[in-house]
Structure formats: structure tokens, C-alpha cells
C-alpha positions in Angstrom: 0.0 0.0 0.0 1.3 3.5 -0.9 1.7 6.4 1.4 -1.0 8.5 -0.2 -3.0 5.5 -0.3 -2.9 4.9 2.9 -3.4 8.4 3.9 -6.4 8.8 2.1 -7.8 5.7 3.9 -7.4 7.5 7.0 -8.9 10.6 5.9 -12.4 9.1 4.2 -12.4 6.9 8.1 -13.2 11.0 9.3 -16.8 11.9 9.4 -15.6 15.0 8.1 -19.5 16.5 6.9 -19.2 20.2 6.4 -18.3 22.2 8.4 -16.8 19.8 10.3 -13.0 18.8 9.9 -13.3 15.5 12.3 -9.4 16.2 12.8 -8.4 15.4 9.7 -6.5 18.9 9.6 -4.6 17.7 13.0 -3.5 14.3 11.2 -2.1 16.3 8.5 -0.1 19.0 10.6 1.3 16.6 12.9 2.6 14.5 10.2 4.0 17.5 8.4 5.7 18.8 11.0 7.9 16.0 11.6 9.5 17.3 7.7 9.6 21.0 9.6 6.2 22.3 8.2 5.3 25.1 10.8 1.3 24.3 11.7 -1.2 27.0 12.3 -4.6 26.6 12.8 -7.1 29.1 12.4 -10.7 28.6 13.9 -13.0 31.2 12.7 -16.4 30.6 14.1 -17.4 27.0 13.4 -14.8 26.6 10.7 -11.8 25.0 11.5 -8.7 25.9 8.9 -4.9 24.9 8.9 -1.9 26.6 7.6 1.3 24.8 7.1 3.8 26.3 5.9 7.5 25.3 5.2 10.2 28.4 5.1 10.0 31.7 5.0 11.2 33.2 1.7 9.6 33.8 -1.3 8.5 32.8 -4.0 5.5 30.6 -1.8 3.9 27.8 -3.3 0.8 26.7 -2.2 -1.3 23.7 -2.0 -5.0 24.5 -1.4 -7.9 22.3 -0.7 -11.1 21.1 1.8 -11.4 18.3 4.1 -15.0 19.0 4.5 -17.2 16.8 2.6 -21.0 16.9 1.3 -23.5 14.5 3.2 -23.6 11.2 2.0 -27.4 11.0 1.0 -29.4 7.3 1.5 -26.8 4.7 3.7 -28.8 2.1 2.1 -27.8 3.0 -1.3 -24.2 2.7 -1.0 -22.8 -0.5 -1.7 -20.2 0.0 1.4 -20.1 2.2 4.2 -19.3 5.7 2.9 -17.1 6.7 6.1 -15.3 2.8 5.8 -13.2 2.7 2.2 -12.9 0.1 0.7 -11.2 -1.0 -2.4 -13.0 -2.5 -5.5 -11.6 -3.7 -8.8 -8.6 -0.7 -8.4 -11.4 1.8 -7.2 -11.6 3.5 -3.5 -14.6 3.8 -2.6 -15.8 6.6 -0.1 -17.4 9.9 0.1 -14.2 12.7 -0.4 -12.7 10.0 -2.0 -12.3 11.9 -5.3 -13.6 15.0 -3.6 -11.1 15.6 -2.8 -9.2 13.8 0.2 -7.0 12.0 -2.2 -5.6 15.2 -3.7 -5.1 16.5 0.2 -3.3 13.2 0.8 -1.5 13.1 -2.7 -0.2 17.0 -2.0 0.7 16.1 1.5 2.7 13.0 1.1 4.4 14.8 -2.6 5.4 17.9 -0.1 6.9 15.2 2.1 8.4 12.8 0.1 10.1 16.8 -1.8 11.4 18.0 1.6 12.7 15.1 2.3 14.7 15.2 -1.3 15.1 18.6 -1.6 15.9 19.7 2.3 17.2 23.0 1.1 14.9 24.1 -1.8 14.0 27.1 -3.0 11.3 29.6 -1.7 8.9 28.1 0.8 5.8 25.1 0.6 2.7 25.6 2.0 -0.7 24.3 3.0 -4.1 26.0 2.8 -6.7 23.6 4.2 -10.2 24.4 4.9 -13.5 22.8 6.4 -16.0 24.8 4.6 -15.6 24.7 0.9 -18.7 22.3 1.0 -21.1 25.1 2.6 -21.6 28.7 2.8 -17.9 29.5 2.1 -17.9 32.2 4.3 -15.2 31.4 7.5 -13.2 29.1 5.4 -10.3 29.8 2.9 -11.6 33.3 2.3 -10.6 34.1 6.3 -7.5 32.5 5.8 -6.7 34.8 2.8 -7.5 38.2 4.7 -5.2 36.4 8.1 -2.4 36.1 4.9 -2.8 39.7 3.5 -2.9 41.6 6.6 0.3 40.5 7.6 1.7 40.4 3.9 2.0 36.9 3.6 1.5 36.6 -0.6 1.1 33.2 -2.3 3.3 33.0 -5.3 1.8 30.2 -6.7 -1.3 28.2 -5.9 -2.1 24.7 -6.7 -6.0 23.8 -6.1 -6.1 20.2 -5.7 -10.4 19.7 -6.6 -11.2 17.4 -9.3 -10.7 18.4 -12.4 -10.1 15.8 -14.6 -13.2 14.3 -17.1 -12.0 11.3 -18.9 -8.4 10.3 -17.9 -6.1 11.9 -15.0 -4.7 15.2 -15.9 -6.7 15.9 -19.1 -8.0 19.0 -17.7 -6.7 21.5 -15.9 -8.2 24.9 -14.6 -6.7 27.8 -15.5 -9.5 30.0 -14.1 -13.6 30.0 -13.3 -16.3 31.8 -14.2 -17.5 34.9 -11.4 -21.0 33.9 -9.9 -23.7 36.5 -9.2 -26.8 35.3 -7.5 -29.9 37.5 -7.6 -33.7 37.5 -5.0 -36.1 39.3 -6.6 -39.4 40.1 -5.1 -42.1 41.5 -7.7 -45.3 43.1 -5.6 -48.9 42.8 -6.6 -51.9 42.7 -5.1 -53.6 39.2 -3.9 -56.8 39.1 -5.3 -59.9 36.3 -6.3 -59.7 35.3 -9.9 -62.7 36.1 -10.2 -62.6 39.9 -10.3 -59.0 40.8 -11.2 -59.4 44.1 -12.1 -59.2 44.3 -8.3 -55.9 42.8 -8.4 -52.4 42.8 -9.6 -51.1 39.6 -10.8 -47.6 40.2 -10.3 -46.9 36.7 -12.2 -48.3 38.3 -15.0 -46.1 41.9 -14.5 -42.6 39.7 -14.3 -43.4 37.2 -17.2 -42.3 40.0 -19.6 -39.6 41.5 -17.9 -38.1 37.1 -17.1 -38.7 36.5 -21.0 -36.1 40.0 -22.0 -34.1 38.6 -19.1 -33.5 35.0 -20.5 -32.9 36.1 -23.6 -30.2 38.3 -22.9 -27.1 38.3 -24.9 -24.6 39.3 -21.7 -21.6 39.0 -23.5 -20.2 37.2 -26.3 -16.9 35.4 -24.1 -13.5 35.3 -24.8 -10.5 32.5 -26.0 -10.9 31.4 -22.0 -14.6 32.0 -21.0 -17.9 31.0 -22.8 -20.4 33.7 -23.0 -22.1 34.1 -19.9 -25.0 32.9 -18.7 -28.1 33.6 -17.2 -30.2 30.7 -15.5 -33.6 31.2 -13.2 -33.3 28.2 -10.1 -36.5 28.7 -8.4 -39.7 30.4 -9.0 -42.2 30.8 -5.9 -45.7 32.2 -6.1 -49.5 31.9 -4.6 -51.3 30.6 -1.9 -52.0 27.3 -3.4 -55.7 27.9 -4.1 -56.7 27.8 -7.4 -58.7 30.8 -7.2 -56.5 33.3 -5.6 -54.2 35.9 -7.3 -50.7 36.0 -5.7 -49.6 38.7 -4.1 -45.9 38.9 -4.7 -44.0 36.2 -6.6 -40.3 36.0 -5.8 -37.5 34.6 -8.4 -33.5 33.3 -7.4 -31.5 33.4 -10.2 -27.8 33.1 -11.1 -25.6 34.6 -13.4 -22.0 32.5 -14.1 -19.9 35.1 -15.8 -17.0 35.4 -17.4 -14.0 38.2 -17.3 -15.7 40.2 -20.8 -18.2 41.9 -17.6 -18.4 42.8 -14.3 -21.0 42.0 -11.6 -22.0 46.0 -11.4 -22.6 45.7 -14.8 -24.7 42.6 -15.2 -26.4 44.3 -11.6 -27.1 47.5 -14.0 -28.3 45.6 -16.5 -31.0 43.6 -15.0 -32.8 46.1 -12.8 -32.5 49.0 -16.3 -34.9 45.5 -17.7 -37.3 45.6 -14.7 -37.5 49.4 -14.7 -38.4 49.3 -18.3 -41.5 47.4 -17.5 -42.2 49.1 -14.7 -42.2 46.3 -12.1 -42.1 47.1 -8.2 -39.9 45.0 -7.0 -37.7 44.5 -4.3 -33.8 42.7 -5.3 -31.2 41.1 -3.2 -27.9 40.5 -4.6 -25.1 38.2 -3.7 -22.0 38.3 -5.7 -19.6 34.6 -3.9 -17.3 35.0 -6.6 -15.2 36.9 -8.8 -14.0 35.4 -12.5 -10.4 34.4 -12.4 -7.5 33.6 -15.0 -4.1 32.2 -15.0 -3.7 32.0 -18.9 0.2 31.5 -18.7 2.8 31.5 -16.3 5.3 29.2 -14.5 2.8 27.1 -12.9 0.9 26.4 -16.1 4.4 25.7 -17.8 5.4 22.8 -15.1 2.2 21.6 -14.4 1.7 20.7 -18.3 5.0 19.3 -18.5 4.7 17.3 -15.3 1.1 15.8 -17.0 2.5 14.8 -20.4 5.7 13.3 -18.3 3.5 10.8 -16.4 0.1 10.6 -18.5 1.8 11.0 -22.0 -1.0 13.5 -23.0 -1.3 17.3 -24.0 -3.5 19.1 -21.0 -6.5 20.7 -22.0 -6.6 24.1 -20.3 -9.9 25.4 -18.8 -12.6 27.8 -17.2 -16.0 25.4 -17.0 -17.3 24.4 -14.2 -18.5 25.6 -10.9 -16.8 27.9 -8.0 -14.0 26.7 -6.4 -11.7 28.5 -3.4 -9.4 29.8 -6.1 -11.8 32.3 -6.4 -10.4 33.6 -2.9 -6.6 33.3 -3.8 -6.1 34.5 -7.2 -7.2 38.0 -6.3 -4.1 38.3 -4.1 -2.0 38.0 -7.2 -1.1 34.0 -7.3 -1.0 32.4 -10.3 -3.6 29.8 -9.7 -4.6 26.2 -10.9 -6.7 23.5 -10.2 -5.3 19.7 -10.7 -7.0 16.8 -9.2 -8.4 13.2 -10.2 -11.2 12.5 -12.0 -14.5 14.4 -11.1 -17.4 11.4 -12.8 -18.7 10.6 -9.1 -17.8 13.4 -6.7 -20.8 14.3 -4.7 -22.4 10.9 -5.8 -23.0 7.5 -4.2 -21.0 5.6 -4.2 -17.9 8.4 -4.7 -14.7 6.6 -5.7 -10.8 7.4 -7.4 -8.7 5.2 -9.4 -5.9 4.2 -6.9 -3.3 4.4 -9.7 -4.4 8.0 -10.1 -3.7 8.8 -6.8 -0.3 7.7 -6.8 0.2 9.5 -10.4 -1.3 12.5 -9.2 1.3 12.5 -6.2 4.1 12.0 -8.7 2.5 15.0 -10.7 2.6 16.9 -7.7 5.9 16.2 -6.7 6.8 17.0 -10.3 5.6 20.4 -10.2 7.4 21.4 -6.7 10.6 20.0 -8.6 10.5 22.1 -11.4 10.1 25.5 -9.3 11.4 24.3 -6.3 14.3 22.4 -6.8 
């Protein structure tokens, strides 16, 4: 059994359900400290986080990722115990398997197994862990970042370890993700029977207009990195439930993923100039959990495709799709940032599980990369 194997055993065995950490974060500091990794854990409300850092010079490379993990969903479905892995035809199965405690315990034993080679290496290592990337994102990595800035701690370089990989192991790599830009809106009528609505305001019939100019929107036409951006309604909530009753207000959440050719005022501008036009009284909330960010080139990019085509054989595919991650927090310090993990088919599924040749790849990737800037 490898090391990282065997460390990402250990780490599915936590419990670890967001926000909890189920001290997964102290397993990891007190084995990197025996290779001189200085720990720090920072607690911010609920949310426990861990910074391990080894050195004190720049330039800083970083390995980022979550320990937390999304609930499991029906025991009974699973073929094994979710929080018990267990291996299966060269699969491990277990929720975080792929999602991603195997990166956290390929990075970690890579760091290792580089100190231990390179004892005098350039710069410094660290680790960003977090137990909140799962949920509301709010006392997590983004905490962690402000800790780093107010005492001008940079990250040179920062290696995101979520699973981005469709087909094979290392065919995709992020180089950035789209900003997301949620939106509450609240259009006011006035409830009514159906019977007599000219003593009513239907404010279903009000919005209907205004949602139809909405959806068919041209935001933006993209860029070489980012598709256009896009504009998708998630829940619609109206009425009493009575069949003969007009609503009285109708709400709408909707979410815009956009890319770097806009900016969240200017989507925010954008929409409420449409429900002014038809005249809507409304009331709008907006939440913005995430700006667009790009690495298109750089040293990291350079070693991390070389390090892929040196252990898979293949030509990485760089690129933007996809959801939120916590580089979303980092790059806006400055790092050039990337995201570089095992296949993503059944994270957040039953029966989660990861190759356990690609873990073992993906530590020699890793270890690849801190050798090539390192070194």
C-alpha cells in the first residue's frame, strides 16, 4: 500500500461533513511537521482551517484544498459504508474520496516525500486547508486569505487540488472559473380572487415579460478562455396554493456564471435598467460569492503541463468550466492559480470513488511540479 494510499484511507475513516473537519487537519499537521512544516490553525467561528507552511522566503507555493465533505445521501444505497473505504476492482470507494481527500493526501505526502529530497529548496511550501468549501464559504479559505494579507503573507503560486479531470487523469486542468452573481427578486402585486381581477395585480403576469427579456439576454459574447455568460432562473415561488387566488408577490433566485468580458455591477445595472423598463415594483437582493479568475500562462501552467504529459503522455486541456472553487479567494491576491485533481465522474455521488493508480500518479504530478520550481 502506498503512502498516499494509505493516507487517504485515513482521511475518508473522518466523518468530516461540512463544516466539520473530524481532525483530519490535525493528522495532517502533525505528520507534516515531523518534515519541519510550521502548523497554524485558524478557527473562525465553526470553521476549522490549517496553515502549514515550510520556510520563509519567497517565492510561496501553495497547495490548497477542503477536508470537508457533502452529506452522504441514503446509507442504504451505497454499496459500502461511505465513512469505511474500501477497495473495488482498483477503485476506493468513499465519500471525499475523489472530492477531494485523495488530492489533500497526494499533495501532502508529494510535499513530504520533496522536503525530504530537496531539504534546502528554493522559496517556501505551503498548505491551505479548509472545512467549509462544502457550505456557505464564508469562514473558510476566504478568512484565511485576509489572516495572509494583513500581515503580507503573498502566495506566489497556488495549486488547487479539486477534481478536475473528465476522462483520464490530468486531461483537464483549470486555469480559471467563471464569477458567480446570485440574484432575489421580489415583484409586488396585489392578492386578489380570480374572479374579479381588475381588483388585483397579478404580479406573475407583471414579471413574465420582464423574465422573458431577461432569458434572452445576450450578456456578453466570451473570450478565447470563457464561454459567454450565462443567465439561468433556479427557483420560481408564487401563490397561496388555491386555485382561485391571485398571488400577491412572486419571488424569483436566479444566477448569473460570468465570465471576465463583464463585471457584476454591470450585469447588476443591466437587470434592474430591464425591470425598470417594464415598470415592475420590486424589491432585489444581490449576492455576488465569486469573482471570474484567469491564470492563462505563467510558471505554474508551464510545469504543471509538462509534469502531465511526463506521467500521462498526454497534451492538457486548459480550462474555465465548471463551478466555484476557493481559487476564487486566492487569485485576487496576485497568485498564479490552478486547479489539478483526479477524475471528477462521481464526486458528490453514491458511491464516490478514485482510481488508486491515479492517486499515486497524481502525487508524482505533484511532486513534479514542486521540482521544477522548487528544486
Amino acid at each position: 500500500m502506498s503512502a498516499t494510499l494509505e493516507l487517504t484511507q485515513q482521511l475518508i475513516a473522518q466523518p468530516s461533513i461540512t463544516p466539520h473537519d473530524a481532525h483530519c487537519q490535525q493528522m495532517l499537521a502533525e505528520r507534516l511537521s515531523a518534515v519541519g512544516f510550521k502548523a497554524e490553525h485558524l478557527r473562525f467561528q465553526e470553521v476549522d482551517n490549517l496553515w502549514l507552511r515550510r520556510g520563509t522566503e519567497r517565492p510561496l507555493f501553495c497547495f490548497a484544498g477542503h477536508t470537508d465533505v457533502v452529506p452522504t445521501g441514503p446509507l442504504n444505497e451505497w454499496s459500502s459504508n461511505p465513512f469505511q473505504p474500501e477497495i473495488r476492482n482498483g477503485l476506493l470507494y468513499g465519500r471525499g474520496a475523489a472530492d477531494m481527500k485523495g488530492s489533500i493526501a497526494a499533495f501532502t505526502i508529494a510535499a513530504e516525500r520533496f522536503v525530504q529530497d530537496y531539504p534546502v529548496h528554493k522559496g517556501s511550501i505551503a498548505l491551505l486547508i479548509t472545512s467549509d468549501e462544502e457550505g456557505p464559504s464564508i469562514n473558510g479559505t476566504v478568512k484565511v486569505v485576509e489572516t495572509l494579507e494583513a500581515r503580507q503573507e503573498k502566495i506566489d503560486w497556488c495549486l488547487v487540488g479539486e477534481p478536475s479531470s473528465n476522462e483520464r487523469l490530468g486531461d483537464v486542468i483549470k486555469n480559471g472559473r467563471r464569477g458567480s452573481l446570485s440574484g432575489h427578486l421580489t415583484v409586488k402585486g396585489k392578492q386578489g380572487h380570480v374572479a374579479y381581477p381588475h381588483r388585483a395585480i397579478n404580479p406573475l403576469h407583471t414579471l413574465a415579460p420582464a423574465m422573458a427579456e431577461l432569458v434572452a439576454q445576450q450578456w456578453d459574447q466570451g473570450n478565447e478562455f470563457f464561454p459567454p455568460t450565462t443567465f439561468q432562473i433556479s427557483n420560481l415561488q408564487s401563490g397561496t396554493g388555491a386555485t382561485n387566488v391571485i398571488p400577491g408577490k412572486a419571488e424569483v433566485w436566479f444566477n448569473f456564471r460570468f465570465s471576465t468580458e463583464v463585471t457584476a455591477e454591470q450585469l447588476k445595472a443591466q437587470v434592474e435598467a430591464i425591470l425598470a423598463k417594464h415598470a415592475l415594483e420590486y424589491d432585489l437582493v444581490w449576492s455576488l460569492s465569486g469573482q471570474p479568475f484567469l491564470t492563462a500562462k505563467g510558471d505554474l501552467v508551464a510545469a504543471t503541463q509538462i509534469a502531465i504529459r511526463d506521467y500521462c503522455g498526454i497534451e492538457t486541456e486548459l480550462s474555465t468550466s465548471g463551478g466555484t472553487s476557493d481559487g476564487r479567494f486566492i487569485a485576487p491576491t496576485g497568485a498564479q492559480v490552478l486547479e489539478l485533481g483526479p477524475l471528477n465522474k462521481t464526486i458528490h455521488q453514491i458511491d464516490e470513488c478514485v482510481s488508486v493508480q491515479d492517486l499515486n500518479t497524481l502525487t508524482d504530478i505533484y511532486y513534479t511540479i514542486l521540482k521544477k520550481l522548487l528544486a
